[in-house]
C-alpha positions in Angstrom: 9.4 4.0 11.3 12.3 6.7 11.3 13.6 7.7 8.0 16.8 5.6 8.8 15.0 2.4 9.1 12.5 3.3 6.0 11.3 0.4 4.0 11.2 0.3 -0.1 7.6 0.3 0.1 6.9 2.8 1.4 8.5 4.9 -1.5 6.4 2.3 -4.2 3.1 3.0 -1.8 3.5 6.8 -2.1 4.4 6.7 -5.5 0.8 5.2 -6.3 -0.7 7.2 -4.1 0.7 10.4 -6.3 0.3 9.1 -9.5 -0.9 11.5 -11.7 -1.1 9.8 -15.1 -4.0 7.7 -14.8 -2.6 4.9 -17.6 0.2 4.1 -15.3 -2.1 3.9 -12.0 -3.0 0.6 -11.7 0.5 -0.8 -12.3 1.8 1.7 -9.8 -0.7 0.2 -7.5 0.4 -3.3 -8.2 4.2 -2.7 -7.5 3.2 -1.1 -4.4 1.3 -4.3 -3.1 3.8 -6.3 -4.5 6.5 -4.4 -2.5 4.0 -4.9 0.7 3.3 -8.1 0.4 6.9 -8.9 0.2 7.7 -7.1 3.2 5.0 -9.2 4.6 6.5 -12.2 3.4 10.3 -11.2 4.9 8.3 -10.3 8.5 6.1 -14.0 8.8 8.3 -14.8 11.5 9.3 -11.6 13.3 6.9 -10.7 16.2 8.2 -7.4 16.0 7.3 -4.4 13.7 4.1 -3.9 14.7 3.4 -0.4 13.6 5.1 -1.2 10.3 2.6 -4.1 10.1 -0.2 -1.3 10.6 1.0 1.4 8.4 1.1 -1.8 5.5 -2.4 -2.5 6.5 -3.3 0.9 6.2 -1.7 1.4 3.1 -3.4 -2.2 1.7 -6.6 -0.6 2.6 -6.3 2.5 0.6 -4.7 1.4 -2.3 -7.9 -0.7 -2.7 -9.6 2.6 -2.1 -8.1 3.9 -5.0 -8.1 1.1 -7.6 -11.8 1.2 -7.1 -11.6 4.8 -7.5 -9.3 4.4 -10.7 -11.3 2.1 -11.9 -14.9 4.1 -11.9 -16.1 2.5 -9.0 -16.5 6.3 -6.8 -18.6 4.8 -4.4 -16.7 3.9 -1.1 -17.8 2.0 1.2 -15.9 1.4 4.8 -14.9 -2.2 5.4 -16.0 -3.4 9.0 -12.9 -4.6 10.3 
């Protein structure tokens, strides 16, 4: 994804990701998933995008990571995919 073709998630995603204030974390988390599951939504009949589809994937994955994180759960364990 070049910079010219960048999608409003991806702004939301990092935002979460450099969240700093720790009351505001999960609902920066939300937006994000909200933002990528949107995008989602707009691509459900496009059979392009495919590395878009699997830097949202990614980014699904570790905001999960880090609402566990957030959330006292430290332990991380890798997901089988």
């Amino acid at each position: 994804m070049t910079e010219t073709n960048r999608q409003p998630w991806t702004d939301l995603y990092e935002h979460a990701l450099l969240e700093l204030d720790v009351s505001k974390l999960p609902q920066s988390i939300r937006v994000a998933e909200a933002a990528i599951g949107g995008r989602l939504y707009d691509l459900r009949h496009d059979s392009d995008h495919h590395a878009e589809r699997r830097s949202m994937d990614d980014a699904l994955r570790t905001l999960r990571i880090l609402r566990r994180t957030e959330s006292g759960q430290q332990t991380i364990h890798p997901q089988s995919d």
